[in-house]
C-alpha positions, 0 to 999 in steps of 0.5 A: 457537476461531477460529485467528488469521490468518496475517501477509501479507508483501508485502515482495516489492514493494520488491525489484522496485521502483526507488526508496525512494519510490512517487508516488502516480501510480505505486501502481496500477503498484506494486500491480498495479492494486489501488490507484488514485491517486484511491482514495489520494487519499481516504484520505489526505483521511480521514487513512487512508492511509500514514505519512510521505507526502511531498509535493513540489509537486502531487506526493505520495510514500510511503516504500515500507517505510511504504506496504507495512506500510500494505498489509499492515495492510489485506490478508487472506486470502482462505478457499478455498471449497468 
């Protein structure tokens, strides 16, 4: 029997920013460099990306609790190797 993975809370990354919302230009800023904006872009395109983007002109954001669900839904932990 294969144990469950374990949950992955990034909620961290909110107590260190300072707004509510994340421009896409800032998410590689906002994940240490994971993400790229261009890479954000995509997803959004094909419908993946994070609920409740907001788009104000040329401009889109992400609620940061809503990006950070979105973050942890796609984040596993890495096994150790021997």
């Amino acid at each position: 029997m294969e144990k469950a993975n374990p949950k992955i809370d990034l909620s961290f990354l909110a107590e260190k920013w300072p707004s509510t919302i994340v421009s896409r230009t800032q998410i590689s800023r906002f994940t240490g460099g994971l993400i790229c904006p261009r890479r954000m872009a995509n997803l959004d395109c094909l419908g993946q990306g994070p609920e409740g983007a907001l788009r104000i002109g040329r401009h889109v954001a992400y609620p940061v609790k809503s990006l950070i669900s979105w973050l942890e839904s796609r984040s596993v932990f890495v096994k150790d190797r021997p």
